[in-house]
N, C-alpha and C positions, 0 to 999 in steps of 0.2 A: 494488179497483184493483190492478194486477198489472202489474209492468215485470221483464223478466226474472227476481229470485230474489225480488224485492220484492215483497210481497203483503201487502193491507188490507183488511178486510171492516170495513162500516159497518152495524151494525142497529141497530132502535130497541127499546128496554128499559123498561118499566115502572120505574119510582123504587122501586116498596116490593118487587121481585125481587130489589134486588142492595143492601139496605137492609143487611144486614148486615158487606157488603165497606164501603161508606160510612162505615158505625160505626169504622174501623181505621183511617181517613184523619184526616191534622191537622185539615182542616176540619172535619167533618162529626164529630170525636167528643164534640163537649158538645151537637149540635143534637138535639133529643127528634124520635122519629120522627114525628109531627104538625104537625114546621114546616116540611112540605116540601110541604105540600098544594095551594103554587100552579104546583107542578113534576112534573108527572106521568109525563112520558114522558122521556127524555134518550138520546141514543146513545152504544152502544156502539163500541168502536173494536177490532181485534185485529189487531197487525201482527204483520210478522217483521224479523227486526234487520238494519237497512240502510234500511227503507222509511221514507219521505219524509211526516211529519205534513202542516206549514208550509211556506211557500217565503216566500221575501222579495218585496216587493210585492203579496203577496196578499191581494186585499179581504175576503176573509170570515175574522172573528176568532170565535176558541171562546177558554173555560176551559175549561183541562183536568184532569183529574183522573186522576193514576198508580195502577191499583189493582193491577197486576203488574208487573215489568219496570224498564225505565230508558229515560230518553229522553235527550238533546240538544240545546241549543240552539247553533248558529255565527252568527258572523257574519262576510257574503263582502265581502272586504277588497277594494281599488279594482283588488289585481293580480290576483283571480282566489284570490287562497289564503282560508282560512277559521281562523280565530279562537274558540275555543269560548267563548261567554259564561255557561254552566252545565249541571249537569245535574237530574234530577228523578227520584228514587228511588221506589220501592213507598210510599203512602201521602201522598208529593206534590204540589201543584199545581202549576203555570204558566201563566201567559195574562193575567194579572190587568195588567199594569202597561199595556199598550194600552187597554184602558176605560177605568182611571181616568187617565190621563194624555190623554185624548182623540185618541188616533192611530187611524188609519182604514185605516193597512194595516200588515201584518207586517212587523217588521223583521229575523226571524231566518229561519234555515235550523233546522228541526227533522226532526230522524232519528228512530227507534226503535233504544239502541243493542244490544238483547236482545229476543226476541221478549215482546210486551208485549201488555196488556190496559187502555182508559185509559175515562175517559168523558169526553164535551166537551160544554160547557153553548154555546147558542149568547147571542149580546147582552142579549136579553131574559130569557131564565131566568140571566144571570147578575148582570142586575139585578134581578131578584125574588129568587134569592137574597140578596142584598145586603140586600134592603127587609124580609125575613121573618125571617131570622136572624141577631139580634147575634153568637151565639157564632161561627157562620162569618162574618159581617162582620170580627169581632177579629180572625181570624187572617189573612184573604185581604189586609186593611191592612197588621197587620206584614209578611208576605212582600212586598206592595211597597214597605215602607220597607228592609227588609233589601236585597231588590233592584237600588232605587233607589243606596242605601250603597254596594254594590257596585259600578254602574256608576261611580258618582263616583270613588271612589279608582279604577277604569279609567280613566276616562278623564284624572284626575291622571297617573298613571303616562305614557299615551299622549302626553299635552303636555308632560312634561317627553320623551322621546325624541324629539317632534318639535323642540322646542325645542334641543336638540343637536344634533340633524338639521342645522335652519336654522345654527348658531352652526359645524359644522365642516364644510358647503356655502358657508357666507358666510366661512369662515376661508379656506381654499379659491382662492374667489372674489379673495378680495382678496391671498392670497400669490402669486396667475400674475402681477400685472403689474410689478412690484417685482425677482419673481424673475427674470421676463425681460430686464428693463431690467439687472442686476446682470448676467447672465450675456452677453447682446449689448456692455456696457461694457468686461468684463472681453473678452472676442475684440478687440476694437478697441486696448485697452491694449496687447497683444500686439505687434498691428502700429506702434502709434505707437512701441513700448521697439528696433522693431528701424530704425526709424527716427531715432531718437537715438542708438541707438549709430553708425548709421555718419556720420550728421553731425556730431558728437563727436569721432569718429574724424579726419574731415577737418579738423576746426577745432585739431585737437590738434598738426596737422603747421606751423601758423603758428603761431609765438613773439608773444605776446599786450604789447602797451605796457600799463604804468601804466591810462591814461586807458579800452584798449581793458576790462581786468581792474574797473575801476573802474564802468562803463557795464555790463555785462553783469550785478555784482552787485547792481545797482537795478533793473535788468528781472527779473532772478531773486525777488528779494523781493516784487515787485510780483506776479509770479505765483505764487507759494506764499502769498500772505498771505490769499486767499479762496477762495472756489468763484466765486464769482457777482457780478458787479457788479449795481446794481439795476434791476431789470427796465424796459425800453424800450417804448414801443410801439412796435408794428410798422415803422411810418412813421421814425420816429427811428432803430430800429434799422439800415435798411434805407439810409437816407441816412450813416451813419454806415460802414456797412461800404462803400457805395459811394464815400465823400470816400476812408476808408485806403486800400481797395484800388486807386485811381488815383492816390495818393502814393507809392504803394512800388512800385506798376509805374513809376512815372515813375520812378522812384530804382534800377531793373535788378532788382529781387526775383522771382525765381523764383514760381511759382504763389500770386501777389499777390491775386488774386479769388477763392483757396481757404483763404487764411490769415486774410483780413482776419476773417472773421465770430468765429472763435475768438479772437481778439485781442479784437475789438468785444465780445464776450461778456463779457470775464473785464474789464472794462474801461480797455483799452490806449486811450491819445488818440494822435494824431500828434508832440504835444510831448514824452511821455515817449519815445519812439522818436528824436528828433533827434541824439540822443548817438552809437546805433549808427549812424548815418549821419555825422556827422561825422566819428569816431573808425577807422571801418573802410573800407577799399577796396570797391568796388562788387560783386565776388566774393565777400569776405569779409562784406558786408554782407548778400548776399543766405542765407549759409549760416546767419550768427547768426538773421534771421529766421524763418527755416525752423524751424532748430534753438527758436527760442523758442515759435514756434505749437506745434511737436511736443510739447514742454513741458507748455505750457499745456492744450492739446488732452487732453495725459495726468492735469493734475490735474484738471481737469471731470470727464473718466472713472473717478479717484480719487472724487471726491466723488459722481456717481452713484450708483456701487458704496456708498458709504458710506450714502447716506439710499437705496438701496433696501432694506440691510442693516438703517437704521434704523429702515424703516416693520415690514420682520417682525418686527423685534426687539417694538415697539409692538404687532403684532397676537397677538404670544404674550404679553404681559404681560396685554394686554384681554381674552385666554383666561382668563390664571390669576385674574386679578381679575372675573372673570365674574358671584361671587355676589357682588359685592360693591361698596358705590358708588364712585362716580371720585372718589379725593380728590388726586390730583396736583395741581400749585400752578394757581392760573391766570397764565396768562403772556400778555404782547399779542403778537399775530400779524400780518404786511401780509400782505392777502391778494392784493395783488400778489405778493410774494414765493411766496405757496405756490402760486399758478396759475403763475409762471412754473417752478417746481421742479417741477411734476407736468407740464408741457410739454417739462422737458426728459426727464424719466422716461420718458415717451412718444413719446419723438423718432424711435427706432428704428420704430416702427409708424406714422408720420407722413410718415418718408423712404420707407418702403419701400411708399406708396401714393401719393407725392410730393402729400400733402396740405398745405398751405400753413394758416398760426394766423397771421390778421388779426387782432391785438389793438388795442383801445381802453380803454388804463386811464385812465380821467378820475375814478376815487372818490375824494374828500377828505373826512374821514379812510380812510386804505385803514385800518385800523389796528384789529382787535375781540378783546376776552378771550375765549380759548378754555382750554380744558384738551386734554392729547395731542396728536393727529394728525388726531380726527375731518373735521375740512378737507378732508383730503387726501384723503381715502377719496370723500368727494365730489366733487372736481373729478378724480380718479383716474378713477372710474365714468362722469361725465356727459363727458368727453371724449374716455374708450375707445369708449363707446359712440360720440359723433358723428364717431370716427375710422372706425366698421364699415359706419355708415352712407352716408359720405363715399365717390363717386365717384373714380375714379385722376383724377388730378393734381386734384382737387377743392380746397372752401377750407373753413376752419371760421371763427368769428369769435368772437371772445372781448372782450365789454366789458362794464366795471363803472361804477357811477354810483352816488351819493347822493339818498337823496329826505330831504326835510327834515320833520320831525313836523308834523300837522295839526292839533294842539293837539287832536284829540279823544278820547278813553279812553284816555289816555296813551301813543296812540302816541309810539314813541319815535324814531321814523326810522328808515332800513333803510341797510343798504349793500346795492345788489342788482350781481348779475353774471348774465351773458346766455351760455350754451352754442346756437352755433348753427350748424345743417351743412346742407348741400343734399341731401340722400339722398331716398328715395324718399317718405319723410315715413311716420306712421302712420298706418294705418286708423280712420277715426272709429268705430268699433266696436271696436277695440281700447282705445283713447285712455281708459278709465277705468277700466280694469286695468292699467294699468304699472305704478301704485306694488304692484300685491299682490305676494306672497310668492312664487315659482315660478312667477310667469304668465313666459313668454319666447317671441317669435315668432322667432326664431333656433333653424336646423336643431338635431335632436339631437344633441348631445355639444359642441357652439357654445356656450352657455350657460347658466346657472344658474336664470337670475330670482331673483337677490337685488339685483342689483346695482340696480336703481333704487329698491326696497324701504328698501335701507339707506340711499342717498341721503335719502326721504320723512321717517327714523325717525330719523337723523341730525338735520336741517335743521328739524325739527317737533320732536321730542322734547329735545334734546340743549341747540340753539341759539332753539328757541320759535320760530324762523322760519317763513317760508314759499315752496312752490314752485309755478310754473304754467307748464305747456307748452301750445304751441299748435304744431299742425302740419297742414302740407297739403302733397302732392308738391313736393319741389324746396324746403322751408323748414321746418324743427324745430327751433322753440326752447326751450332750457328758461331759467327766472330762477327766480335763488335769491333770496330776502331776507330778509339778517342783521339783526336789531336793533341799531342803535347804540347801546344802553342799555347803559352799561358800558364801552365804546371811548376814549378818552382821544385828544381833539382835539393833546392837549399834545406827545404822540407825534408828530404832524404839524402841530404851532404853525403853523408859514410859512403853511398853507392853499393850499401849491403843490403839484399834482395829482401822487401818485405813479406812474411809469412802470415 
């Protein structure tokens, strides 16, 4: 066979002609020349250095036998480059570990890497070798157990670099959304500081009473003493920024239907607000209000920046603690709380597709021991995602509910929550690879494929739960469910459903 400088002749050789070169090989040097008598003919092989023994998927398997030269074996890696898995020096074999391992075709690339002289036993004469001489039986097993050894610590080595791979692809993964929400927080703080100063400014040229000084430092407290009132559903929220924002436009307030929500947010009522209404002129009332939403608006954006700081901070610690188990304390979480923290996380990517979060929290207990942040990395993922999927002015729907134990194999109840978006939904032929590793139907350099992996590994592994999507055009849902084994009803005594 001949490919431009490549050249390979194949003849066939009598066994007791080249019976001497045999004697100098590992195999063949304790077998007496009389045990070869069920092998009589064998071929010869003589290349030149470059020329191609093996190729990968190739049905016909030989043992080989090096009697001059060196060869090579590669193997062709998924991009196209090649890998060397050994080499096989003068006196040598190779080929053994496909017989006894039962594979039917080649899995290497074999070169000649010096012009060489080899023999190749085909299946048959490489099991009558086997059957006729212990002395070469002994050694053709060690060489696949040496082999085999080798591939092993390869393919160790290989898991652990894909295993870093995964851990700084999903490090990655999980530092964009955080970072982005920190840095879009942090533009916004900008404009709100230059809007306090100049309503600052005007408030500073009216001499302030007793009452008015008095009234201003209890709105002031009231808004630095949280991030977050606790989380609304939708409906309540929505009624609530609609009663304030038609009391304060009735009262002369300047962009009353643009302040209310951030008030409603941090949780301002109508009655803490009566003071400034009482105590200040109808100008003067509308600049404090202004001035107080600017405020407020800026410590949300404080606190953003603060837990998006906090989750990286948490995803470098889960680095450095990587070999090692989680023993941070357990602490209770509502997971009302952290859905509505990763909704505001995600707010910037929500406005800017004017996607709408219909929530329904009706879970009682919302309340379950976790360790860290793993939560958040979940509902982080499973609502970035049905944010990409989600239509312009689209809706997403967020609701959680309690299922109560069936009293059988000790279920223990679930608290379940429902991620649902109207997108074009998935392919049922996709639909049973989403949880793997790097599967992603998202254009190249769009996404990972960890992100719902982690969710699976999280939610299964972590918390022993479980997850089930069901999707068809135009409705993709996923549902998480946490075990309540461990949750503390006590946490939420009342039994009145958290918002």
């Amino acid at each position: 066979m001949s490919a431009g400088t490549q050249f390979m002749i194949v003849e066939p050789v009598p066994l007791k002609e080249i019976a001497g070169k045999l004697g100098r090989t590992r195999p063949f040097a304790d077998v007496p020349a009389d045990a070869l008598q069920n092998i009589s003919v064998v071929d010869r092989v003589k290349v030149k250095a470059g020329a191609t023994l093996m190729e990968p998927g190739e049905g016909t398997l030989y043992y080989w036998l090096v009697l001059d030269g060196e060869c090579r074996a590669d193997r062709v890696e998924p991009d196209g480059s090649y890998s060397t898995v050994g080499t096989a020096q003068a006196g040598e074999a190779f080929g053994e570990t496909p017989f006894l391992t039962g594979k039917t075709l080649s899995m290497f690339l074999v070169t000649a890497v010096r012009d060489s002289e080899l023999l190749r036993f085909t299946a048959d004469q490489f099991w009558a070798l086997m059957a006729c001489c212990p002395e070469a039986r002994k050694v053709v097993l060690a060489d696949m157990a040496s082999r085999l050894q080798m591939y092993q610590a390869e393919a160790l080595h290989r898991e652990k670099l894909v295993s870093l791979g995964t851990l700084a692809a999903g490090l990655m993964h999980e530092l964009h959304n955080p970072g982005s929400a920190a840095k879009r927080a942090a533009s916004q703080l900008r404009e709100n500081l230059l809007r306090l100063q100049d309503l600052s400014l005007r408030s500073a040229q009216k001499p302030k009473t007793p009452e008015q000084m008095e009234c201003m430092h209890s709105l002031l407290q009231h808004a630095m003493k949280s991030c977050h009132a606790p989380a609304l559903s939708s409906l309540e929220q929505s009624d609530a920024e609609e009663a304030l924002a038609e009391w304060l436009q009735d009262a002369g307030v300047e962009n009353a239907f643009r302040i209310a929500p951030s008030l409603v947010e941090i949780g301002f009522q109508q009655d803490e607000l009566k003071c400034a209404r009482e105590f200040f002129d109808a100008g003067s009332f509308s600049d404090a209000l202004n001035w107080l939403e600017a405020l407020v608006s800026s410590v949300s954006l404080v606190c953003a920046i603060e837990e998006s700081i906090s989750r990286v901070s948490d995803l470098a610690m889960a680095v450095k603690k990587f070999a090692y188990d989680d023993r941070s304390p357990v602490k209770m979480l509502d997971v009302h709380d952290s859905l509505q923290s990763t909704i505001t996380i995600l707010g910037h990517k929500l406005r800017a597709k004017q996607v709408v979060v219909e929530k329904k929290f009706e879970a009682s207990p919302s309340v379950i021991e976790t360790r860290g942040s793993a939560l958040s990395q979940v509902w982080t993922n499973l609502i970035d995602n049905a944010a990409d999927a989600s239509p312009e002015q689209g809706q997403i729907e967020i609701a959680t509910w309690t299922e109560a134990a069936n009293g059988k194999g000790g279920d223990p109840g679930w608290l379940a929550v429902s991620i649902t978006d109207h997108g074009p939904g998935i392919p049922a032929d996709v639909l049973p690879r989403i949880f793997e590793a790097f599967f992603t139907t998202k254009p190249q350099g769009s996404g990972t494929g960890l992100g719902l992996e982690i969710v699976h590994r999280i939610v299964t592994h972590k918390f022993g739960g479980k997850i089930d999507v069901e999707s068809q055009p135009g409705n993709t849902r996923f549902v998480v469910r946490l075990p309540l084994s461990g949750t503390s009803a006590a946490n939420n005594g009342s039994g009145k459903t958290t918002k």
